[in-house]
N, C-alpha and C positions, 0 to 999 in steps of 0.2 A: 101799732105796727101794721103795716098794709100786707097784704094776702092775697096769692093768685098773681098770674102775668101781666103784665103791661107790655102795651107798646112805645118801641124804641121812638124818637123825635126824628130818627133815621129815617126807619121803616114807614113813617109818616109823611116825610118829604119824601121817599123814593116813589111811594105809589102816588099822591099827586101829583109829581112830573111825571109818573105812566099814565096818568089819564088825562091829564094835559097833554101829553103825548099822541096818546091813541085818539082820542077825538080830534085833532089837529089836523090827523093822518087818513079823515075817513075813516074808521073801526068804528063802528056803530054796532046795534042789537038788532035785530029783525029775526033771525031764526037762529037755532043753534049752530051753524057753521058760524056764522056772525058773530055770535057768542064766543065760541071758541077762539077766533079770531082777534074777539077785541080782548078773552084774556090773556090770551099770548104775547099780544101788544103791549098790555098794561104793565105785565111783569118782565118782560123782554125788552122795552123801551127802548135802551142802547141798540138793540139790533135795529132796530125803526129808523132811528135817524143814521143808522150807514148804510138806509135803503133796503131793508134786505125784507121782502114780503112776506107776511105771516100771515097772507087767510089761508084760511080752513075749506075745503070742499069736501062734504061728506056725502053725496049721491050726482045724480043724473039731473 
């Protein structure tokens, strides 16, 4: 009998088309806004392609 969580074949496909996504779209890593940025992109994806901007700016 297997034990503990698994991930869905879902949840597998949805975050590769977010990072096929976000990378597509420019979301890269460079500093933590970027960070932020490209996770938002990754799990947000849908919003990405109806255009709708998700970086992050966290100072000056």
């Amino acid at each position: 009998m297997r034990r503990g969580r698994s991930i869905s074949l879902g949840t597998v496909l949805y975050l590769i088309i977010g990072l096929v996504v976000a990378l597509s779209n420019g979301y890269g890593i460079t500093d933590l806004s970027s960070l932020l940025s490209f996770l938002l992109a990754l799990f947000l994806w849908p919003l990405v392609l109806l255009g709708i901007d998700l970086n992050v700016n966290l100072g000056a």
